[in-house]
N, C-alpha and C positions, 0 to 999 in steps of 0.2 A: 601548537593547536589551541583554538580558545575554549577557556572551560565549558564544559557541561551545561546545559541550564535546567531548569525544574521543568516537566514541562505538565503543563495542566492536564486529566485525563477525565475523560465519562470511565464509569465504574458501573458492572451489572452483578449479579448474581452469585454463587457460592458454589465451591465446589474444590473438589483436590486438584484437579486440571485447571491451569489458566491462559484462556486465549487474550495472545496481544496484538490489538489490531493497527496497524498504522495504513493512514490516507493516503488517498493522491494528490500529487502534484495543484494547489489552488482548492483544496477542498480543505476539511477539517475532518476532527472525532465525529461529527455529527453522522459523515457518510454510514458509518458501520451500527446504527441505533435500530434500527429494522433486524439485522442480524441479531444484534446482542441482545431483545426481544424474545427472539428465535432462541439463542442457548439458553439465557440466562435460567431458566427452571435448576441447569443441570453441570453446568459451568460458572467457574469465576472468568469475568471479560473485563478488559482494559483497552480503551482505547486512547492514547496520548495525541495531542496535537502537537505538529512537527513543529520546530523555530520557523517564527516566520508567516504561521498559518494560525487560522482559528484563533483560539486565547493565549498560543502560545508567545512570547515574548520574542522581538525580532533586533536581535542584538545590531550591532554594524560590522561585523564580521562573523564567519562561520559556516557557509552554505556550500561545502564540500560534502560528499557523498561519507567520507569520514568522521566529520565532522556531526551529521546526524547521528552518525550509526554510532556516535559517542554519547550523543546525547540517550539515544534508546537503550543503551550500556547501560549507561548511569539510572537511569528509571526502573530498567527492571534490579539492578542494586539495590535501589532505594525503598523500594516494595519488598524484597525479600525474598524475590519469587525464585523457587525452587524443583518449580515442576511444569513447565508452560509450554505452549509450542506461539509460536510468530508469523502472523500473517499479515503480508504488506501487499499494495495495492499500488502498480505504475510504477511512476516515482519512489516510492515507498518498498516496492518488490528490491530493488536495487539496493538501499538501504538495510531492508532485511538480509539479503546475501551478506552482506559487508557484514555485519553484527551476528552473523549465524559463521563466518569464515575466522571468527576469537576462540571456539565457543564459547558465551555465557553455559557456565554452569548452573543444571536444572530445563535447557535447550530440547527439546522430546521431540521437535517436529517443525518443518521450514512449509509454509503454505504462499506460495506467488500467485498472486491475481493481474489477469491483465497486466503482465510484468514488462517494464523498463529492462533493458536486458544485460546482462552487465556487461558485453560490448557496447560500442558508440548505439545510440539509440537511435534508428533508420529515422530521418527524417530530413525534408526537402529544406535548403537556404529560403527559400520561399514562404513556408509554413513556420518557420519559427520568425522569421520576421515579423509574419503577419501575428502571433503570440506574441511577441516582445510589445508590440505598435496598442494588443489590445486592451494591454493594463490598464485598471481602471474607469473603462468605458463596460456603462450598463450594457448598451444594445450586443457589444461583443460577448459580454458574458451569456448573455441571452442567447444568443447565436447558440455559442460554448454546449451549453445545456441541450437545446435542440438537437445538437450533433451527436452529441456522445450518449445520453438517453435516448437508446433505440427501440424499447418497451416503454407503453406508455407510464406515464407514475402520474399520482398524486400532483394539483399543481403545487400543496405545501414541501412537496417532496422536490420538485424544483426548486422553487422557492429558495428553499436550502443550498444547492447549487450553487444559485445565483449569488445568492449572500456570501457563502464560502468567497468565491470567486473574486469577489468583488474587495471583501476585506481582509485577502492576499498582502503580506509588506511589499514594498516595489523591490528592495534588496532580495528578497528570496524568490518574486518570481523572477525575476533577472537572471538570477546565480543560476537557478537552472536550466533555463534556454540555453544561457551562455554558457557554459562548465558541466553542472552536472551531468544530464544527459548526455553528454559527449566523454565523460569518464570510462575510463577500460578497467574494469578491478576482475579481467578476465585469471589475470593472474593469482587472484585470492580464491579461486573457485574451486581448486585442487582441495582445501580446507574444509569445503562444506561437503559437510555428513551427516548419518542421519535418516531418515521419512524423510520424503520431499513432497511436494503437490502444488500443478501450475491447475489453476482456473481460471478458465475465459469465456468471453462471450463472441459466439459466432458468427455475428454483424460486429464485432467491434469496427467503429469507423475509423481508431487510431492506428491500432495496430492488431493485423489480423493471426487467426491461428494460427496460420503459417511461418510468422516470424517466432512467435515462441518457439516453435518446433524446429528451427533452423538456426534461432540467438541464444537462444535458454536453455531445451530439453538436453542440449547432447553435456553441458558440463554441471549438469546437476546429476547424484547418486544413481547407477544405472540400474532399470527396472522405473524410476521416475514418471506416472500418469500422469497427462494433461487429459482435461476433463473440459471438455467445449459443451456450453450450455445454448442450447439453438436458439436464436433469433433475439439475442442477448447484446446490447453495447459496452463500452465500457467502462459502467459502471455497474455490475452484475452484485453489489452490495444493495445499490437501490432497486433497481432493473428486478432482481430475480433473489431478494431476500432468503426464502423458503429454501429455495433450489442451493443457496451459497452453504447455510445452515445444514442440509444436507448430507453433502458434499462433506462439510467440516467433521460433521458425528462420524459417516464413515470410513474417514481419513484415522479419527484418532483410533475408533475400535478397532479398524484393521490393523494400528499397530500397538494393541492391546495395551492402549493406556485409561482406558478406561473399563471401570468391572460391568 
């Protein structure tokens, strides 16, 4: 397996709890800055960019589903963190599974948004073609944005998006069309324990509530809420900031991690 890398993170707030947020699939840290807004009064927040993405460093090998979830190993290591729960997003949901099926010690709480599912991830030979073909092309990324931002945003809030999207490594969006998505780490799921909590948004044009509740809910901790946020795409970080923040306060109160 290739080593670990550093990976760059936005840093918010203070607090004995600490939320870590990892992006989607072509995005960055950036997505989750509306949110960590949202806690930061009353939580420490960490958001790292994955290899590959954002400012993180895009090695030339490494873009296995394990292979992240090593690198998010090592970060929360490297930080010290002792007391935290992990929320990933898509792509990222998948990778949080895998990192929450070790456990890191200090581990309080597993949050999936709009989650990658850790069966093969339902998608057409068609649609990821047309993802592999879009790399690198503005007008695709533009597209990209339109689709998945179902609530209107900000156009700096797009903006974002597009930028993510665009300054994606070719290696890592690759790896995951090809590879990751297609990963079964069905069999690590016995391992995760714990609080759980899927959030989604109920326009998702990717992937709709339904498939959480038929690829995800049944092998995550039983009792497990998914929480659909109406008229929400997905990207329910930008989409629906307030409503994600939420969601996250009464995720940890209810299991009394915070006074």
């Amino acid at each position: 397996m290739p080593q670990p890398i550093d990976l760059p993170a936005l840093e918010a707030g203070a607090g004995p709890l600490t939320f870590v947020f990892l992006h989607y699939w072509a995005g960055s840290s950036r997505e989750w800055q509306l949110v960590l807004d949202e806690l930061a009064p009353d939580f420490h927040c960490l958001a790292p960019d994955l290899r590959g993405f954002g400012l993180a460093p895009a090695p030339a090998s490494g873009y296995t589903v394990e292979d992240y979830a090593a690198d998010v190993l090592a970060f929360i290591g490297r930080r010290g963190l002792s007391n935290f729960v992990l929320v990933g997003h898509s792509m990222s949901a998948k990778i949080a599974m895998w990192v929450a099926s070790e456990p890191p010690a200090g581990l309080r709480g597993l949050v999936l948004v709009a989650p990658s599912p850790p069966t093969i991830e339902p998608m057409t030979d068609a649609d990821r073609t047309a993802s592999l073909k879009a790399f690198g092309r503005p007008e695709a990324a533009a597209a990209t944005a339109d689709k998945i931002l179902v609530q209107p945003v900000a156009e700096a809030v797009k903006a974002v998006v597009i930028e993510d999207n665009l300054r994606a490594a070719h290696l890592a969006w690759d790896a995951w069309m090809r590879y990751g998505s297609r990963e079964d780490i069905l069999a690590r799921m016995c391992l995760v324990q714990g609080p759980c909590l899927i959030i989604t948004g109920g326009a998702d044009p990717i992937m709709s509530p339904s498939v959480h509740g038929l690829e995800t809910l049944p092998y995550l901790p039983e009792g497990t809420p998914l929480e659909i946020i109406s008229g929400v795409g997905h990207l329910p970080p930008l989409e629906a900031p307030q409503e994600v923040a939420r969601l996250l306060r009464e995720f940890v109160a209810k299991q009394g991690l915070v006074g």
